[in-house]
C-alpha positions as CSV (number, residue, x, y, z in Angstrom):
1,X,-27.6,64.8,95.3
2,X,-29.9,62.3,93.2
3,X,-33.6,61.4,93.4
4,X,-32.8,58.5,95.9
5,X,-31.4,61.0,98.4
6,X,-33.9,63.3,97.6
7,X,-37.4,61.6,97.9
8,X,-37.2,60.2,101.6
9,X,-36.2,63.7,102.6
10,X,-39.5,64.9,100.9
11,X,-41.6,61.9,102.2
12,X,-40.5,63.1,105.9
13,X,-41.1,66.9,105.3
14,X,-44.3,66.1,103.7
15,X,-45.2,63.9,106.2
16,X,-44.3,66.7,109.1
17,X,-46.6,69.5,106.9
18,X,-49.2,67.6,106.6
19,X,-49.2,66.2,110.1
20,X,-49.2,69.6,111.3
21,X,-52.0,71.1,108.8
22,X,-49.8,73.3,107.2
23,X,-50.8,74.3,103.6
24,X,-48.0,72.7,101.2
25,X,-47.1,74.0,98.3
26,X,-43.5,73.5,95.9
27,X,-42.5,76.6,97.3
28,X,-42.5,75.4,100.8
29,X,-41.0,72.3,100.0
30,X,-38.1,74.1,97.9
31,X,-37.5,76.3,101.3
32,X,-37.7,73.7,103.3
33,X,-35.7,71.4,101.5
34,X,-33.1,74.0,100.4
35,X,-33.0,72.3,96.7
36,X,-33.3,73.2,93.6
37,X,-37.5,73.3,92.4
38,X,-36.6,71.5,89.6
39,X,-35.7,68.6,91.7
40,X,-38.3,69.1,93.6
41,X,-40.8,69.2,91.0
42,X,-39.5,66.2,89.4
43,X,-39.3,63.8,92.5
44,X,-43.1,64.9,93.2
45,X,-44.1,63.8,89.7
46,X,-42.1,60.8,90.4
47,X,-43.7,60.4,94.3
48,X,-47.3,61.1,92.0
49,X,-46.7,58.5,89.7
50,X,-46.2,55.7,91.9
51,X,-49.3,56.4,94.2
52,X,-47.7,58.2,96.8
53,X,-48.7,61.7,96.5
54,X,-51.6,63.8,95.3
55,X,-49.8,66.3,92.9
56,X,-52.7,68.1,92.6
57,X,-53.8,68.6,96.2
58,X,-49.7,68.0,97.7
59,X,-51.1,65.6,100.2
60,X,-49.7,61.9,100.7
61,X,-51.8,59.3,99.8
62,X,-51.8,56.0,102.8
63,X,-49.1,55.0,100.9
64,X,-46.9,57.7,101.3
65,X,-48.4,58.4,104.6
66,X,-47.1,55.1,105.7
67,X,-43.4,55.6,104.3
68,X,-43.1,59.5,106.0
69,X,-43.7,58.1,108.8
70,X,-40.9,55.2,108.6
71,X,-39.0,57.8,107.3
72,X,-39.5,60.4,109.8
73,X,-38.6,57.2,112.6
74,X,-35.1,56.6,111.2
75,X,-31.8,58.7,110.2
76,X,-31.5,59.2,106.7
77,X,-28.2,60.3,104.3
78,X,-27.5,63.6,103.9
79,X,-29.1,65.8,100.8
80,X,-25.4,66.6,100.1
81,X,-22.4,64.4,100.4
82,X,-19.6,66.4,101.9
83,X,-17.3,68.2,100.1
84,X,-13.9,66.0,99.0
85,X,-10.3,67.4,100.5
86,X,-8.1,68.5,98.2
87,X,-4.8,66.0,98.4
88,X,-1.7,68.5,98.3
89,X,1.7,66.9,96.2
90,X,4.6,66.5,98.8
């Protein structure tokens, strides 16, 4: 999993708990998400950075508003790439 996989999956859970009014916190994300906090905490301070996301209050900004809800529209990758089959020698 890297951050590029990561951060739409974020944007549309975010988006989703904050459309509904639900108190967000890392803790929900991590349980939500079901990744590590680290990456968690690290794509937030990444979302923070570029204007997307109040760190502070974990709400979207318009910004990030705007790109939950593109991302909640449309299919996204998988968190996880599936596992790869083990080749047997003939």
């Amino acid at each position: 999993m890297t951050s590029k996989d990561l951060v739409p999956h974020l944007l549309r859970t975010l988006y989703a708990l904050q459309s509904e009014g639900a108190i967000v916190t890392l803790e929900s994300l991590t349980t939500a998400l079901a990744v590590r906090r680290t990456d968690v905490r690290r794509a937030i301070s990444a979302l923070h950075r570029e204007g997307c996301l109040d760190a502070l209050r974990m709400r979207l900004t318009l910004r990030g508003l705007a790109l939950g809800a593109a991302f909640a529209a449309a299919p996204l990758r998988p968190l996880r790439r599936a596992p790869l089959r083990s080749v047997k020698a003939a």
